[in-house]
C-alpha positions in Angstrom: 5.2 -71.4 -19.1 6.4 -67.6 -19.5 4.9 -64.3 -18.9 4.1 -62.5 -21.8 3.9 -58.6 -21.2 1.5 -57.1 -24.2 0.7 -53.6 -24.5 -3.1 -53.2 -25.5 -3.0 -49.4 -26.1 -3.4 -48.9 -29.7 -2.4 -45.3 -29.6 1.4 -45.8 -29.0 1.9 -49.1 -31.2 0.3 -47.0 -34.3 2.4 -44.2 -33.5 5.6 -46.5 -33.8 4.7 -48.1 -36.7 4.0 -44.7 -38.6 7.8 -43.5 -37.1 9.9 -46.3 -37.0 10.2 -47.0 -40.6 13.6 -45.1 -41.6 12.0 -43.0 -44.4 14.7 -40.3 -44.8 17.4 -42.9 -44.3 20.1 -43.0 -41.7 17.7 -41.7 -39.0 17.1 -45.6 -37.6 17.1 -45.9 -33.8 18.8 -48.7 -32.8 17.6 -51.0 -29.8 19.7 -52.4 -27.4 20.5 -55.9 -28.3 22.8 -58.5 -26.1 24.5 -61.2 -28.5 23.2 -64.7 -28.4 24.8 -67.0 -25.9 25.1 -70.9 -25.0 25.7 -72.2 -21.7 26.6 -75.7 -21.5 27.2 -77.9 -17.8 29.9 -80.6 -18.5 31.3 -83.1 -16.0 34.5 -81.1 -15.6 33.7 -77.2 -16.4 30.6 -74.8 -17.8 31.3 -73.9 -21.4 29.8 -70.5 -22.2 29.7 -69.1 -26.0 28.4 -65.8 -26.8 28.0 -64.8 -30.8 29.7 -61.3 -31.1 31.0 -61.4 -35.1 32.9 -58.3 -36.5 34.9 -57.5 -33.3 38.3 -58.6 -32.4 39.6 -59.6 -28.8 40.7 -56.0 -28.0 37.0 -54.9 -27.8 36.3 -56.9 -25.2 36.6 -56.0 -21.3 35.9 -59.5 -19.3 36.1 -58.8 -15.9 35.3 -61.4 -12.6 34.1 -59.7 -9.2 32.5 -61.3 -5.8 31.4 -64.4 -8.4 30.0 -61.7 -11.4 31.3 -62.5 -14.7 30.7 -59.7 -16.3 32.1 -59.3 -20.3 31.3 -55.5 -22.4 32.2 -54.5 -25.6 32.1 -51.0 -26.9 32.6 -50.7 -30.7 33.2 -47.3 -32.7 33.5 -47.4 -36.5 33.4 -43.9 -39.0 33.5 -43.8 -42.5 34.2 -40.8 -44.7 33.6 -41.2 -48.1 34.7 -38.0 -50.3 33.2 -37.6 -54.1 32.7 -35.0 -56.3 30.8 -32.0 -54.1 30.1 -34.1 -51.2 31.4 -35.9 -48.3 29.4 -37.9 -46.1 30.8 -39.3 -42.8 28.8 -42.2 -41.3 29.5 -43.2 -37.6 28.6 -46.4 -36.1 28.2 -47.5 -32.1 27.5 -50.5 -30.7 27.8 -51.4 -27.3 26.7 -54.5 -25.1 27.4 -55.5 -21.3 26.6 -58.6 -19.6 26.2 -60.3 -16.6 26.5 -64.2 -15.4 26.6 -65.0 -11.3 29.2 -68.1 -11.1 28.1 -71.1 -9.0 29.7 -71.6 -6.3 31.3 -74.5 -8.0 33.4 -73.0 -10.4 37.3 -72.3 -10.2 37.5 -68.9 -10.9 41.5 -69.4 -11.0 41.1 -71.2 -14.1 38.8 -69.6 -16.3 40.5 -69.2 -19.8 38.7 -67.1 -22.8 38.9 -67.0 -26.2 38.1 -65.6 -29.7 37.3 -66.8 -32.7 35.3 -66.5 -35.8 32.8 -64.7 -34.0 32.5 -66.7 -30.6 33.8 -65.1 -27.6 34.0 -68.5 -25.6 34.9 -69.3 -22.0 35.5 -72.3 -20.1 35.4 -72.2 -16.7 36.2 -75.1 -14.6 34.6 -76.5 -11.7 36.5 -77.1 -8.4 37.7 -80.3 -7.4 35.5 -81.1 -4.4 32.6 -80.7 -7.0 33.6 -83.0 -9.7 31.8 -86.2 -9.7 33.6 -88.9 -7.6 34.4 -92.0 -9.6 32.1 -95.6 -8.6 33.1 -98.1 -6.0 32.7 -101.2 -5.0 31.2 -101.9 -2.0 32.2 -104.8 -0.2 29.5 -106.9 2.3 30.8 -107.9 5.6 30.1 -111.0 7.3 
């Protein structure tokens, strides 16, 4: 079960429907959005995949403190495009930060990240002590 926050006032939920559409173009207020991610608990290590396409690694700052993963990304694009009597310049921002606290389990050492096609990914290892310990036999004495 989850809580579901609704906002009954019809007033302000009219109001953003009559200006939120982007009628003179360009003028669209963009939310705040934090890109999808997977966590995964193996027997050795967490895997942890977040879908950020249309970045590369450099826009990326992953950084680990007092067992806070924390991984931002700041991305700035312009365009100018010059034609006959006009130029327009278009800017673009996007920006996201997030925040994981680490078990205690996990060997913070050996976290290694990577990049590709659009998944940031990250495994991070679990300590030895934590691993699962292997079956024995147990032998009855007389």
């Amino acid at each position: 079960m989850s809580i579901v926050k609704r906002n009954n006032l019809v007033f302000p939920s009219l109001m953003n429907e009559i200006l939120k559409p982007d009628w003179f173009g360009g003028l669209e207020n963009y939310g705040n959005t934090f890109p999808p991610v997977n966590i995964q608990d193996n027997e050795t290590s967490f895997e942890l995949e977040l879908s950020v396409p249309g970045r590369v690694k450099e826009d990326f700052n992953i950084e680990i403190d007092e067992q806070v993963l924390t991984i931002s990304s700041e991305a700035k694009k312009e365009e100018v495009i010059k034609e006959e009597g006009y130029t327009r310049r278009e800017f673009s921002y996007s920006s996201f930060k997030r925040s994981f606290t680490l078990p205690e389990t996990v060997n913070e050492e050996g976290i290694k990240a990577s990049y590709e096609n659009g998944i940031l990914s990250f495994n991070l290892p679990k300590k030895e002590e934590s691993l699962p310990k292997p079956k024995r036999l147990i032998e009855i004495e007389k």
